[in-house]
DODRENRO-700407 format. One record per residue (C-alpha): z, x, y; residue in one letter; residue number from 1. Coordinates in pm, whole numbers. Each point is the difference from the previous one (the first is absolute). Layout:
> Z  X  Y  A  NUM
...
***
This chain:
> -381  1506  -285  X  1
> 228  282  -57  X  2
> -152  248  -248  X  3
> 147  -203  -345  X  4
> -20  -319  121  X  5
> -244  -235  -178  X  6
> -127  -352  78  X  7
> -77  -222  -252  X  8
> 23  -377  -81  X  9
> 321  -145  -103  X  10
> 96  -155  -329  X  11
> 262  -212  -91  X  12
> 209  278  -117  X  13
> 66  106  383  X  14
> 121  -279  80  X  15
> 387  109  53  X  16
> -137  317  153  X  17
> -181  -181  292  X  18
> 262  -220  24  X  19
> 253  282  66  X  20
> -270  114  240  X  21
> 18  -330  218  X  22
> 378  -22  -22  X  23
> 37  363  142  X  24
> -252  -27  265  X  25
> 136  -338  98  X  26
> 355  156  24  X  27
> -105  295  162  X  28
> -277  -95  269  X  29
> 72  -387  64  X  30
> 350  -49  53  X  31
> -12  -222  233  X  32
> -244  -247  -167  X  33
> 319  -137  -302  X  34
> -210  -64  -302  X  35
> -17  -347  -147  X  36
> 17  85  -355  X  37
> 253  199  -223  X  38
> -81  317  -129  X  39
> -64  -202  -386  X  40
> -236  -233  162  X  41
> -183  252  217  X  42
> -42  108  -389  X  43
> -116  -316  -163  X  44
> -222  -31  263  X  45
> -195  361  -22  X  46
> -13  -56  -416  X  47
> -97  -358  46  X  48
> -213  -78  332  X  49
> -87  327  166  X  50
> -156  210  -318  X  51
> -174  -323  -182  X  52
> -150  -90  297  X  53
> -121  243  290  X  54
> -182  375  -38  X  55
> 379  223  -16  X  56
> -93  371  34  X  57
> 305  245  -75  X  58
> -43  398  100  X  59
> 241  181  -220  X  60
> 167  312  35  X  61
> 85  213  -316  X  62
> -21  -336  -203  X  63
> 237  -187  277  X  64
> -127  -305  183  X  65
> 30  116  371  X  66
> -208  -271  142  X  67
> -155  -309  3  X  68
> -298  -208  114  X  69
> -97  -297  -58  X  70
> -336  -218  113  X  71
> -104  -360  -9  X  72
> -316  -213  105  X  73
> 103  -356  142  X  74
> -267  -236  200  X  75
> -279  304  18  X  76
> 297  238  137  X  77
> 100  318  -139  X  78
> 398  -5  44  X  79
> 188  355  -52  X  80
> 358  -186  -107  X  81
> 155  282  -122  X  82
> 41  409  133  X  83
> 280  140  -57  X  84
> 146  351  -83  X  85
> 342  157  -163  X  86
> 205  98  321  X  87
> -30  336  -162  X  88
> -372  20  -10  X  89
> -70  -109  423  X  90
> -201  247  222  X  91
> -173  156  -301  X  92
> -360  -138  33  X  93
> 35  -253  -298  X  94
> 27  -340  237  X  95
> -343  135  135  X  96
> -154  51  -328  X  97
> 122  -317  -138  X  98
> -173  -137  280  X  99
> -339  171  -31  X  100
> 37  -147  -373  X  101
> 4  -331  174  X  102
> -250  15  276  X  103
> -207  127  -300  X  104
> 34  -291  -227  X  105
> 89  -316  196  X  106
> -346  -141  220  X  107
> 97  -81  401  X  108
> 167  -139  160  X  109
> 314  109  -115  X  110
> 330  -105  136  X  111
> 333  76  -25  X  112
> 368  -122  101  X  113
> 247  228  128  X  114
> 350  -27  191  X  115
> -27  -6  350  X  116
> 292  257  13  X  117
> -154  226  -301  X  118
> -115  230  311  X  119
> -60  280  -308  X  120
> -289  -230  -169  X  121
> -139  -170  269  X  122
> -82  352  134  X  123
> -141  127  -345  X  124
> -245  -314  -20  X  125
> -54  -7  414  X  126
> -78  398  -53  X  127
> -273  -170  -300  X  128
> -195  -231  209  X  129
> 191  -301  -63  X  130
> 54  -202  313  X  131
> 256  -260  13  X  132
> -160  -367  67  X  133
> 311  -223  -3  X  134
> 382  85  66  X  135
> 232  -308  -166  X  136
> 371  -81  45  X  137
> 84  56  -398  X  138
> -25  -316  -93  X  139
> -265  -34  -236  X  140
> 207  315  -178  X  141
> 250  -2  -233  X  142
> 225  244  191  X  143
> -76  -194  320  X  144
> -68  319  149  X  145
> -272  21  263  X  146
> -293  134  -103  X  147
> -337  97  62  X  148
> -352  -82  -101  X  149
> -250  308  -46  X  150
> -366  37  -103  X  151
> -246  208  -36  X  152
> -314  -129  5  X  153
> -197  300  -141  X  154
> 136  257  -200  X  155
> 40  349  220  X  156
> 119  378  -147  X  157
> 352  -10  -38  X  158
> 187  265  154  X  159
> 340  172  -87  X  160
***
């Protein structure tokens, strides 16, 4: 991470500060995948599903919430559900370290969902060892965008 930026586990104070962190990265790098939710219920849903119930790590960046990650373990699966970054804060090494956090704390496999058209991430997590295993049509999503299934079935260095 740049120089002052800090990982460490989210509390339910940051909860409007990662929200503003998925609503800018939504509205910056996926416009093309219309988001199901209004800005109030993307919200609700970070203070009252995301932090109670999956591992959120925030890096912060002179006491700002810059990014967010969040892990869960469903059906022997580690799932990374959540890695996203302040537009401002892209390119700067802290989506890497957020994901060295992970491979460090979540067992394999470990699988993700991304946007088939988020060429940006699906390099960062192809570039990581991930390999996709399913393509879908979107509709299993929300945004019924299509997306992509990736996993990585043990953990390998992450690289910038």
């Amino acid at each position: 991470m740049p120089h002052s930026a800090t990982p460490r586990a989210a509390v339910s104070t940051d909860a409007e500060s990662i929200a503003a962190v998925l609503l800018a990265s939504h509205a910056a790098f996926l416009p093309f995948a219309r988001s199901a939710h209004t800005d109030e219920e993307v919200r609700a849903w970070v203070r009252e599903v995301l932090l109670p119930s999956e591992a959120v790590t925030v890096a912060v960046v002179n006491g700002q919430v810059i990014g967010v990650l969040a892990l869960a373990k469903r059906g022997g699966i580690s799932w990374l559900t959540q890695l996203y970054l302040h537009p401002a804060h892209v390119a700067q090494g802290i989506g890497s370290k957020l994901l060295a956090h992970a491979l460090a704390t979540a067992l394999p496999p470990i699988r993700l969902y991304t946007f088939q058209q988020n060429i940006g991430a699906r390099r960062f997590y192809e570039r990581n060892g991930f390999v996709a295993i399913e393509l879908t049509d979107g509709g299993a999503n929300e945004e019924r965008c299509p997306d992509v299934l990736y996993e990585l079935a043990s953990p390998l260095r992450v690289v910038a």
